[in-house]
TORSE-787336 format. One record per residue (C-alpha): residue number from 1; z, x, y. Coordinates in steps of 0.1 Angstrom, whole numbers. Example, Ala and Ser with C-alpha at 12.3 -4.5 7.8 and 13.67 -1.06 7.14 Angstrom:
- 1 / 78 / 123 / -45
- 2 / 71 / 137 / -11
REM end
This chain:
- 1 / 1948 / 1367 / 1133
- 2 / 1914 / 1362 / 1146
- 3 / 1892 / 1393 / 1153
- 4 / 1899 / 1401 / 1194
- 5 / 1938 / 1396 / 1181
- 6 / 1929 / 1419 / 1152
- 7 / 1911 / 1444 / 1175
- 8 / 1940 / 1446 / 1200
- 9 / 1964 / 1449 / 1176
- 10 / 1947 / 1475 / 1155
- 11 / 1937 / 1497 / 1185
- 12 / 1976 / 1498 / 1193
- 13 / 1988 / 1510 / 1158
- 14 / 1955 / 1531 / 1148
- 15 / 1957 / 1550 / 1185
- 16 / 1988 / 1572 / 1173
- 17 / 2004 / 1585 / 1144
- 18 / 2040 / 1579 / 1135
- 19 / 2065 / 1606 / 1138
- 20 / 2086 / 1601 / 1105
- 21 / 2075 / 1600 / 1066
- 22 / 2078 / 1564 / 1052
- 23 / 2114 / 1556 / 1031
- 24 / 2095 / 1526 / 1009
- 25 / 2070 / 1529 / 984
- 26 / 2047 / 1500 / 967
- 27 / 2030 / 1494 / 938
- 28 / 1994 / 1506 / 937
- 29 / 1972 / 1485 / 960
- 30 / 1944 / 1467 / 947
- 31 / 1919 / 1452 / 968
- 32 / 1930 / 1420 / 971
- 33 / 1946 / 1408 / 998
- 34 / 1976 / 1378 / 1003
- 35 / 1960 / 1339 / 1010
- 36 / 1944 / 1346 / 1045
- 37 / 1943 / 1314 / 1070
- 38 / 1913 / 1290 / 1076
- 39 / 1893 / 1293 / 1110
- 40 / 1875 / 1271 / 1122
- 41 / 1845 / 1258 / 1146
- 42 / 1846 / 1234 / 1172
- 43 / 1816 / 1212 / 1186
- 44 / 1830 / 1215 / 1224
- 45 / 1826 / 1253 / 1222
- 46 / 1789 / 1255 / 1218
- 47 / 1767 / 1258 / 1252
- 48 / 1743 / 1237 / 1259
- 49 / 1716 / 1229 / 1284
- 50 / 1739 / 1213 / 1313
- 51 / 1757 / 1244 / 1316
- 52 / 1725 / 1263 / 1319
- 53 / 1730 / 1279 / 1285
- 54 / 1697 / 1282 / 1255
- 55 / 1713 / 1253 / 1234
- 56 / 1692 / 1275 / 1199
- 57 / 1730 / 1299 / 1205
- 58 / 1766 / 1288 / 1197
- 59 / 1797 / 1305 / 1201
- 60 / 1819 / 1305 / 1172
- 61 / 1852 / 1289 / 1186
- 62 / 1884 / 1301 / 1166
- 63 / 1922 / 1281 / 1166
- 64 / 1932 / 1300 / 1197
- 65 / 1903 / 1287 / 1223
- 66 / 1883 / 1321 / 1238
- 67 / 1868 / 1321 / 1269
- 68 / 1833 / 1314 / 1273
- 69 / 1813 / 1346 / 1266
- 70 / 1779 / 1325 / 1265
- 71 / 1767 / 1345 / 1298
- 72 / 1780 / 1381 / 1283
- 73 / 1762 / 1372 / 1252
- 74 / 1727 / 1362 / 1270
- 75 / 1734 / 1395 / 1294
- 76 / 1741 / 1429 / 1267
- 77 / 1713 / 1442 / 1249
- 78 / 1708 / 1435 / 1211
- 79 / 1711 / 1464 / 1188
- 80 / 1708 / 1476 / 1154
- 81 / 1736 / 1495 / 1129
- 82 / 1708 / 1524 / 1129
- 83 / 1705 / 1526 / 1170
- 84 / 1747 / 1533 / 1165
- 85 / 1744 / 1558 / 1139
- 86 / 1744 / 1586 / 1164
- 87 / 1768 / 1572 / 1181
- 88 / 1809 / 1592 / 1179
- 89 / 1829 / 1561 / 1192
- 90 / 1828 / 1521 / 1184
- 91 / 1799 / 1504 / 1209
- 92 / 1807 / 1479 / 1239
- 93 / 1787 / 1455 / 1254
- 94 / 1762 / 1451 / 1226
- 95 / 1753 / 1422 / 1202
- 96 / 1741 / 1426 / 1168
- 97 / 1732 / 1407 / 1135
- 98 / 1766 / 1401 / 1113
- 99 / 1749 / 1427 / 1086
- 100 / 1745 / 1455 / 1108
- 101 / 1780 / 1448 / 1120
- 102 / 1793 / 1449 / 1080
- 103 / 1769 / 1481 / 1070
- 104 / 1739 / 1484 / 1088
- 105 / 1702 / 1478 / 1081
- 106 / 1670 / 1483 / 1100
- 107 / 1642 / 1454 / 1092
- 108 / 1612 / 1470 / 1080
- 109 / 1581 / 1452 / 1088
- 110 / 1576 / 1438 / 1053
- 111 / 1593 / 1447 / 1021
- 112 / 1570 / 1469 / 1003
- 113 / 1577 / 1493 / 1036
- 114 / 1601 / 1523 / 1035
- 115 / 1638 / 1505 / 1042
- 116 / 1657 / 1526 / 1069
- 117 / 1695 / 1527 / 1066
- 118 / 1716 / 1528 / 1092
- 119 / 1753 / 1522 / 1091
- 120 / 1786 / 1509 / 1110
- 121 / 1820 / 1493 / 1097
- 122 / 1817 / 1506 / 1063
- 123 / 1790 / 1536 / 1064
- 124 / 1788 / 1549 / 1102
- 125 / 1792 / 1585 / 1098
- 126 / 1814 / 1588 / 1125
- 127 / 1838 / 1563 / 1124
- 128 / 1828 / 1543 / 1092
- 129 / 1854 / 1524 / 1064
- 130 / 1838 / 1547 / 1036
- 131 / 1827 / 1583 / 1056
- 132 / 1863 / 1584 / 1073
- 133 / 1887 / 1567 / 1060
- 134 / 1885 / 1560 / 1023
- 135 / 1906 / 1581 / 994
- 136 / 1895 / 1571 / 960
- 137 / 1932 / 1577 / 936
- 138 / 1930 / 1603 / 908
- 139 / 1953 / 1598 / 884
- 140 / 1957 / 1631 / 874
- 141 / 1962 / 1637 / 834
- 142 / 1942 / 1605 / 815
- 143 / 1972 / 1579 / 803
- 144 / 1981 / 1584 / 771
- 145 / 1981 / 1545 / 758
- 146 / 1990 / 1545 / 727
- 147 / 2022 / 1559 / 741
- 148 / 2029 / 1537 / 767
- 149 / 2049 / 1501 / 757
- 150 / 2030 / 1475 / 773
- 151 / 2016 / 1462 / 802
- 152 / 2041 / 1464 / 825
- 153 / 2050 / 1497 / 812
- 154 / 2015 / 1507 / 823
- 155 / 2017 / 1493 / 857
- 156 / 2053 / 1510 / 865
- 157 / 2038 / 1544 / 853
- 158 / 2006 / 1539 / 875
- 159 / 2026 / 1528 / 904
- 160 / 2050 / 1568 / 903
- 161 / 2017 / 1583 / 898
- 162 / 2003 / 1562 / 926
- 163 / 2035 / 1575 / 949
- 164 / 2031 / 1610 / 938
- 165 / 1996 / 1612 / 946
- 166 / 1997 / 1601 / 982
- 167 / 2036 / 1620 / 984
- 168 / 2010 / 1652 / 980
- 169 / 1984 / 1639 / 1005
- 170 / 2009 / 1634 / 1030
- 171 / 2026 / 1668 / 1028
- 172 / 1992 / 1685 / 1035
- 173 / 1983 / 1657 / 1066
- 174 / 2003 / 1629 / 1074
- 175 / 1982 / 1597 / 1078
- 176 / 1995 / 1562 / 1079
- 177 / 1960 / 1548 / 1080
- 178 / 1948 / 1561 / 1044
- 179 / 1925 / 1538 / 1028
- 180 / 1934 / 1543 / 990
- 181 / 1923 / 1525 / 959
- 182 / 1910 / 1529 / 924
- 183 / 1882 / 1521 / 902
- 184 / 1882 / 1514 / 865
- 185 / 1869 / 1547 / 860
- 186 / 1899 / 1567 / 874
- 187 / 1924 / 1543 / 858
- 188 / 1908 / 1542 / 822
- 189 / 1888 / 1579 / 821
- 190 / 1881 / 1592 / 800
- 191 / 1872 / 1561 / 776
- 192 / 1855 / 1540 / 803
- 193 / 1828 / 1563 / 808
- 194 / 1825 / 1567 / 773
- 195 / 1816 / 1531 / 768
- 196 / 1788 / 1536 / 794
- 197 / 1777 / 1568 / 780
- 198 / 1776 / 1552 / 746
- 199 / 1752 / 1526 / 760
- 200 / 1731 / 1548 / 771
- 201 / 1721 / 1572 / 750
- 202 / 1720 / 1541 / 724
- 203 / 1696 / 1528 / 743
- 204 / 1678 / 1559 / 751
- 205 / 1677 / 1567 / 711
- 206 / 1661 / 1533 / 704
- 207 / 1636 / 1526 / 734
- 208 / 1627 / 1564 / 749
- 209 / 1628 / 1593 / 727
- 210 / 1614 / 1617 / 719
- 211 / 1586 / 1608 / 747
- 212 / 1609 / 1611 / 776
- 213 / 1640 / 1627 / 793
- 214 / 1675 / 1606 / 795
- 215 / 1670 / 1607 / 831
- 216 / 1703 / 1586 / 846
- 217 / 1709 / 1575 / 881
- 218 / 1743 / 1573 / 894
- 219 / 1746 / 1551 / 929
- 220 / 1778 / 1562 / 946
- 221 / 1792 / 1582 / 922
- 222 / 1830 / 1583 / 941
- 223 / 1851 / 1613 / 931
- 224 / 1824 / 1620 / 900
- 225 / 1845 / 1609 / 870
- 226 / 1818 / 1586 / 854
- 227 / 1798 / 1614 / 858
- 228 / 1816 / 1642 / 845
- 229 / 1827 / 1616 / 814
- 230 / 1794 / 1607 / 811
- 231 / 1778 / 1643 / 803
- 232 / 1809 / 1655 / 784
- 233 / 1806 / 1626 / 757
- 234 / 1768 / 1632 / 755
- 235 / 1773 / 1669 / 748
- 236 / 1801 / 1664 / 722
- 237 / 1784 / 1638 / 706
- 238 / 1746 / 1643 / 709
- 239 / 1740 / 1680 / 717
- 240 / 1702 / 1672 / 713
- 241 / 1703 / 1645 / 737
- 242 / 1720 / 1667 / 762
- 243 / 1693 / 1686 / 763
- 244 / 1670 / 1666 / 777
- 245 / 1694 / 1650 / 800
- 246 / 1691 / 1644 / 836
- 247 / 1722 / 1634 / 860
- 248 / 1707 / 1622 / 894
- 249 / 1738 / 1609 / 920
- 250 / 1726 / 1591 / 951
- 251 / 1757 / 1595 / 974
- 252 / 1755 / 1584 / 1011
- 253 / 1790 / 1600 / 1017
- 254 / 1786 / 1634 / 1025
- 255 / 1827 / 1642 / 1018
- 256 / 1823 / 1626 / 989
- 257 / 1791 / 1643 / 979
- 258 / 1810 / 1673 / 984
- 259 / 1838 / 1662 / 962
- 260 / 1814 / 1657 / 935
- 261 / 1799 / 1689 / 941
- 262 / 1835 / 1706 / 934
- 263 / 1838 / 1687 / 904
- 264 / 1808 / 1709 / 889
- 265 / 1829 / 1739 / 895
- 266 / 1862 / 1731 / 888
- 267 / 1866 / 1739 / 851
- 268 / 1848 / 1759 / 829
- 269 / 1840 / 1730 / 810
- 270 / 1827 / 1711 / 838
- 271 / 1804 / 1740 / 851
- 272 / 1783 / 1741 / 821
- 273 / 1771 / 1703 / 834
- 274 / 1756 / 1724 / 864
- 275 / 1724 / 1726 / 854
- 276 / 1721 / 1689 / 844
- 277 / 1731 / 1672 / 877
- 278 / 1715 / 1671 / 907
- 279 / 1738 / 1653 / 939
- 280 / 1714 / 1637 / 963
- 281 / 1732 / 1633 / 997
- 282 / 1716 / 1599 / 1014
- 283 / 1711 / 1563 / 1014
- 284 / 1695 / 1549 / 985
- 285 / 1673 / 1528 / 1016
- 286 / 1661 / 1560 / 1024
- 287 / 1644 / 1564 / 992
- 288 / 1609 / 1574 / 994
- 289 / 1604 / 1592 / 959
- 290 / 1583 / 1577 / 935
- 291 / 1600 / 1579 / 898
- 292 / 1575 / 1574 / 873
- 293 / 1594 / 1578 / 844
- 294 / 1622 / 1561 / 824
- 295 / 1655 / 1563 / 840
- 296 / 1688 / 1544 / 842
- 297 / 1700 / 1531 / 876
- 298 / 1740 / 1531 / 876
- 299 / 1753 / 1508 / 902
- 300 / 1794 / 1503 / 891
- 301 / 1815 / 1485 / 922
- 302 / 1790 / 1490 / 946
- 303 / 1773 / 1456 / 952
- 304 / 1804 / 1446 / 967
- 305 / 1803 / 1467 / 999
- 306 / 1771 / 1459 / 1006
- 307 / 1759 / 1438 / 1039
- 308 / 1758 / 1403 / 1037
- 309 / 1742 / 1379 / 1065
- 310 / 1764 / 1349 / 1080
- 311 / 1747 / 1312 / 1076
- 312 / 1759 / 1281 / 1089
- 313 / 1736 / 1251 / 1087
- 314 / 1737 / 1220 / 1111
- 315 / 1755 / 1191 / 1089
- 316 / 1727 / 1165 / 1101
- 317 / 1691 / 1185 / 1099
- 318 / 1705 / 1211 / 1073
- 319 / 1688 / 1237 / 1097
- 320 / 1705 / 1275 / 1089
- 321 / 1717 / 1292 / 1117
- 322 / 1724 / 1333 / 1115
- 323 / 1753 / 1351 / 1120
- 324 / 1754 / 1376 / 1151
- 325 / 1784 / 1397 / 1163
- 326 / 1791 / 1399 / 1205
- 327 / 1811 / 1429 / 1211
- 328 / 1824 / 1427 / 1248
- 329 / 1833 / 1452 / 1275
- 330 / 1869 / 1462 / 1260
- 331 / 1857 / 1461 / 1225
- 332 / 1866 / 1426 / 1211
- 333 / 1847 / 1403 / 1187
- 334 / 1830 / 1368 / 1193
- 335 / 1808 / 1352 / 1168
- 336 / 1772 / 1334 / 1176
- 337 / 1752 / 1317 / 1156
- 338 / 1711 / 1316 / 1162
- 339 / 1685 / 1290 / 1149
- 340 / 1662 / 1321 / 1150
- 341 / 1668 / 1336 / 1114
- 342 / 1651 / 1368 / 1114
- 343 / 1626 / 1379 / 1087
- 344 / 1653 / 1394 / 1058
- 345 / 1675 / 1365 / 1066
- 346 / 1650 / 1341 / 1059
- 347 / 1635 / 1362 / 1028
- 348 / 1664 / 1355 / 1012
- 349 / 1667 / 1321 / 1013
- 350 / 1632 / 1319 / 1003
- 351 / 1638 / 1339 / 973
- 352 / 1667 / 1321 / 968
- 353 / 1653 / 1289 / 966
- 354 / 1624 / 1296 / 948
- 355 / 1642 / 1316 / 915
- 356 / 1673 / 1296 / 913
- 357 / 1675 / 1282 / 877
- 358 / 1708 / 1267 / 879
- 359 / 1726 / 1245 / 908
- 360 / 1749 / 1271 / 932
- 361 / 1778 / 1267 / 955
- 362 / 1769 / 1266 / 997
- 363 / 1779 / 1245 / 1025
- 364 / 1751 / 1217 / 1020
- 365 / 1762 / 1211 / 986
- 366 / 1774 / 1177 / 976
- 367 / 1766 / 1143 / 993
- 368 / 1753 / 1143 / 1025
- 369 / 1767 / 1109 / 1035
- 370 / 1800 / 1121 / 1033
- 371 / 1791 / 1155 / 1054
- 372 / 1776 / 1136 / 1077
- 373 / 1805 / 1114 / 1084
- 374 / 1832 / 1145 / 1083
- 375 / 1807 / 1160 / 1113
- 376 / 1810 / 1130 / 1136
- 377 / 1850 / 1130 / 1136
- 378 / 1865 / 1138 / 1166
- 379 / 1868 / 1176 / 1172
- 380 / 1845 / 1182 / 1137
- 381 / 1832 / 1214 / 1135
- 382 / 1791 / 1219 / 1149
- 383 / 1780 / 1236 / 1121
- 384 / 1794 / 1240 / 1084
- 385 / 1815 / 1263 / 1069
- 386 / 1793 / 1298 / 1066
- 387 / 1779 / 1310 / 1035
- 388 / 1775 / 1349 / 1030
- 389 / 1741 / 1359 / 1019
- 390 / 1734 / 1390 / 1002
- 391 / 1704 / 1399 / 1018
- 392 / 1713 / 1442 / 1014
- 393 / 1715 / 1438 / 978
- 394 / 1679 / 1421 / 979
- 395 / 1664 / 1453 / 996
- 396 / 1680 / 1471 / 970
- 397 / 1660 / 1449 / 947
- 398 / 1629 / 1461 / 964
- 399 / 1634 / 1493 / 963
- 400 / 1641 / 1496 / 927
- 401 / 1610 / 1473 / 922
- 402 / 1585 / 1497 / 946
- 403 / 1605 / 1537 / 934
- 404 / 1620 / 1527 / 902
- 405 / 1593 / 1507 / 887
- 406 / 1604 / 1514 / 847
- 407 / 1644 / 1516 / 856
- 408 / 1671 / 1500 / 838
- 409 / 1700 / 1484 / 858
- 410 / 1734 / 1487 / 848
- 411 / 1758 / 1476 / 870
- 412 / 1794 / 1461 / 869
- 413 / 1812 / 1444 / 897
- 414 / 1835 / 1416 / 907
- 415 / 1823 / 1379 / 900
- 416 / 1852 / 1365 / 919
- 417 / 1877 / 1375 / 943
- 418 / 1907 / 1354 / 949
- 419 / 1923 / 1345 / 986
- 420 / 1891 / 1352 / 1003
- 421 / 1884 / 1346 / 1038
- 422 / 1870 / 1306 / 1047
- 423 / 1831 / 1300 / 1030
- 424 / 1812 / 1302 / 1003
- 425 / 1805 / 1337 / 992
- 426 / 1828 / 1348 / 1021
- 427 / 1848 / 1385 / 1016
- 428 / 1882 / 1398 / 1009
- 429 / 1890 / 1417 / 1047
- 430 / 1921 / 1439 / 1044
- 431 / 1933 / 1473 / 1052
- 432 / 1962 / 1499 / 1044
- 433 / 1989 / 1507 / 1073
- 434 / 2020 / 1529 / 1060
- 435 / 2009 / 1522 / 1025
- 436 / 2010 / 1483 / 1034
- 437 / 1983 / 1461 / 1025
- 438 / 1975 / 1439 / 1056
- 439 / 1948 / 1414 / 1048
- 440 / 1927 / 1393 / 1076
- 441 / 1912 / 1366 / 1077
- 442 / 1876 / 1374 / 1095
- 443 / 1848 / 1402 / 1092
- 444 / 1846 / 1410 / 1129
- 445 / 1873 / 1436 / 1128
- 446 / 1881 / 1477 / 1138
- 447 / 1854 / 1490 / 1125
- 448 / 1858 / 1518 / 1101
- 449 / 1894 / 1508 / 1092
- 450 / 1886 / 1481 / 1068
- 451 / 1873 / 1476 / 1033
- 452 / 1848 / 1444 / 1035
- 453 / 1852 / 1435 / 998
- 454 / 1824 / 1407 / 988
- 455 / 1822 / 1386 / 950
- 456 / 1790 / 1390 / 936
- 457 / 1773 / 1356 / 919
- 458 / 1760 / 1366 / 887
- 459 / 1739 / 1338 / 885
- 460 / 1721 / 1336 / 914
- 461 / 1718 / 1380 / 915
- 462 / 1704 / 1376 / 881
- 463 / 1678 / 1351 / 894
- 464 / 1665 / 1371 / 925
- 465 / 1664 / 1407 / 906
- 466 / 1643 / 1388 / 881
- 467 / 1623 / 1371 / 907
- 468 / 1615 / 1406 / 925
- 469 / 1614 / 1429 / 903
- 470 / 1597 / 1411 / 872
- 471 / 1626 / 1426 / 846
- 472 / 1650 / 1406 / 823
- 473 / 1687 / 1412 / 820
- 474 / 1719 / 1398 / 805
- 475 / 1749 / 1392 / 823
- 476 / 1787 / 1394 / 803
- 477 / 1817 / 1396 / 809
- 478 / 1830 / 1434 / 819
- 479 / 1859 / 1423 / 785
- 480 / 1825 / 1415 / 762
- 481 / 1809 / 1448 / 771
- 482 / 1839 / 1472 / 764
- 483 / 1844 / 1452 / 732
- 484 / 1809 / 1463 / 721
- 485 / 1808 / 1497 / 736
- 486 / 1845 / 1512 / 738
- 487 / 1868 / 1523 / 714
- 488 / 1891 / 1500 / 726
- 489 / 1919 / 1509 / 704
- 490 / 1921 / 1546 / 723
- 491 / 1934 / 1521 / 751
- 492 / 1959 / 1496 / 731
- 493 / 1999 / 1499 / 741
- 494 / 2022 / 1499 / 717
- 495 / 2032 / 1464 / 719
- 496 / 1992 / 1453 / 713
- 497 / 1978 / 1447 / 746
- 498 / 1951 / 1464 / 760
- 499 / 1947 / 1471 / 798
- 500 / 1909 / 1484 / 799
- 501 / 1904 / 1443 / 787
- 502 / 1927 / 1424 / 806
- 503 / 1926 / 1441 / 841
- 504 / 1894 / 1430 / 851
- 505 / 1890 / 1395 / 840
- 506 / 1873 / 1387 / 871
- 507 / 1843 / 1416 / 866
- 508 / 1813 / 1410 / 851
- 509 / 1782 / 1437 / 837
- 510 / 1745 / 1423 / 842
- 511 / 1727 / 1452 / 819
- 512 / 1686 / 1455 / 823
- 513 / 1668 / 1444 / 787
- 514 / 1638 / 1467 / 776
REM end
């Protein structure tokens, strides 16, 4: 389905509820969607000057042909994710840059300015993926491992518990369009957190006591697990360290800010971490705090979600072109690309190109004889395949170089994502309907109702947080890093395997070196 089908389908289903319970359940869904279908772009589409269009803006053409919306798009007004963050319903009649459309940015006049976040498919506060929609599982009692036969044992148990859990959310409110998935921390808590707290305070021990606080920052800290797992192991095993320990959350969620909140009070247990943790309801763009000291910066399945520009390049001059969304009078998507790449955008590319230490994957890679050839067959596409640039994650880069200046990054996330939409570095696009998993096969969807899941390249994120913020890191694999930091027989089945280890072959940990 392209994005107006997508739109006009989704508006049908999402505009009621049904009037039975479901009769089928599924195993638990994880964010990765069936082989979506290839798009693509067609030279014929794009205006040019006989037909009185500015020949610098194409329309994206898509295997169903759309009308011409060349005039619409010179006509509506250009706007930003933070002008819509006020705004209760989905905008019409407005064009905007393919990142604001994703999550939302407003460009700052140069990057050592304050970054203003603003927010719309994923983070509006009104209709957004993540402020509306989004149920994090809980598994409820931790799994007992060493009890459980094997790996498929495991997955059958987490699949009833998976059942169970939304059984109970759907007796309190019925809601076929619940967006539910899990995090390594839910499935493997409490021993995953341990590993990260073991780390820590490791770390802390040999590089910052007895001159400083543990001071640890927690970006999007979900239901509060890691957290709670966190400050549990560090008082059980180094009631000194505990002491002088500081929990900082950064949540731009406000229910989930208040879920972690209630974690603090629901067990005795818990509310003796009270005094330790401080929950910080914003955007981490919004930062304007300068943190002198120490601290670790948290950041576990996060880099995923955030914006990413769309590039195409011409296949003859190599020339980029950005990525802008058209949203029409009855709310369907058309795609534009602009040879006028706006400061972040270009930024980027810059950085890119300049701290690169290794080859990487985009469109312009490989010979150029043999692209140029492919463009000048009948009905070739005008501009490559796009790439997906993650120009959010270098603001967060910046801001961690201009708040954060002595932080330590520790973040995990996905290094590749199979059955992803057409590009390099392009998303996962799915969502949940009646506990179904319905992939797509484009970003320009109903915003709020989707999880725009992108892979992260270690490589080339390596090179640019290097290149900004002047620290050194090592990347392994997220296998290599519980090996060193868990007690990874607490998580072995009886027949030998270990879940925590083989579940997330495709993650990877890049960890800040002091």
């Amino acid at each position: 389905m392209e994005s107006p089908t997508v739109a006009r389908v989704f508006r049908r289903l999402l505009s009621h509820q049904t009037c039975s319970r479901l009769r089928f359940h599924h195993p638990p869904p994880f964010r990765i969607p069936p082989v979506p279908l290839r798009r693509y772009q067609s030279r014929s589409s794009a205006p040019g000057p006989k037909d009185g269009h500015d020949p610098d803006f194409w329309q994206q053409r898509t295997d169903i042909l759309p009308p011409n919306k060349a005039e619409e798009f010179a006509k509506h007004p250009m706007v930003t994710a933070n002008m819509l963050r006020s705004r209760k319903d989905r905008p019409k009649k407005v064009k905007m840059l393919t990142r604001d459309f994703i999550e939302g940015m407003c460009d700052a006049p140069d990057r050592d300015t304050k970054l203003n976040d603003a927010i719309d498919s994923l983070y509006n506060p009104n209709y957004g993926y993540f402020s509306k929609q989004v149920v994090i599982f809980n598994s409820g009692e931790p799994f007992q491992f060493n009890n459980i036969r094997d790996n498929l044992d495991f997955l059958s148990l987490l699949g009833k518990r998976y059942t169970q859990f939304e059984d109970t959310l759907d007796e309190n409110a019925l809601n076929d369009t619940r967006q539910l998935w899990h995090t390594p921390t839910e499935l493997f808590r409490p021993y995953y957190g341990e590993a990260i707290a073991r780390y820590l305070v490791t770390n802390y021990l040999l590089a910052h006591h007895p001159f400083h606080d543990l001071i640890i920052y927690e970006l999007g800290a979900g239901n509060g697990t890691l957290m709670l797992n966190i400050l549990d192991y560090i008082r059980e095993c180094h009631p000194d360290v505990y002491e002088r320990t500081q929990f900082k959350v950064i949540e731009i969620s406000t229910a989930l800010a208040a879920r972690q909140a209630s974690q603090l009070t629901s067990s005795a247990s818990s509310r003796g971490h009270a005094r330790h943790v401080e929950i910080i309801n914003k955007s981490v763009f919004n930062w304007d705090i300068y943190v002198s000291a120490p601290c670790y910066f948290l950041a576990l399945e996060v880099f995923d979600n955030f914006a990413h520009d769309a590039i195409r390049y011409d296949p003859f001059t190599e020339e980029p072109h950005q990525g802008m969304v058209l949203v029409d009078q009855v709310g369907d998507f058309y795609e534009f690309y602009s040879k006028q790449i706006d400061p972040v955008a270009d930024r980027y590319l810059r950085t890119r190109h300049a701290a690169h230490r290794n080859p990487f994957k985009h469109p312009l890679s490989g010979s150029r004889l043999v692209r140029n050839l492919r463009a000048r067959l009948p009905l070739a596409p005008n501009l490559t395949v796009p790439e997906y640039i993650p120009t959010r994650l270098m603001q967060f880069f910046e801001m961690l170089r201009v708040y954060f200046p002595q932080h330590q990054l520790v973040t995990s996330d996905f290094n590749d994502l199979p059955e992803r939409i057409s590009g390099f570095g392009s998303p996962v696009v799915q969502t949940r309907y009646q506990r179904r998993t319905v992939p797509v096969r484009t970003p320009y969807v109903q915003q709020g109702y989707f999880d725009i899941l992108f892979p992260v390249d270690f490589a080339v994120m390596e090179d640019v947080y290097q290149a900004i913020t002047g620290k050194l890191t090592r990347v392994m694999s997220h296998e290599e890093f519980l090996k060193r930091w868990a007690f990874v027989e607490e998580t072995k089945t009886m027949s030998g395997e270990n879940p925590m280890l083989s579940w997330y072959k495709n993650a990877s940990v890049m960890l800040g070196v002091t």
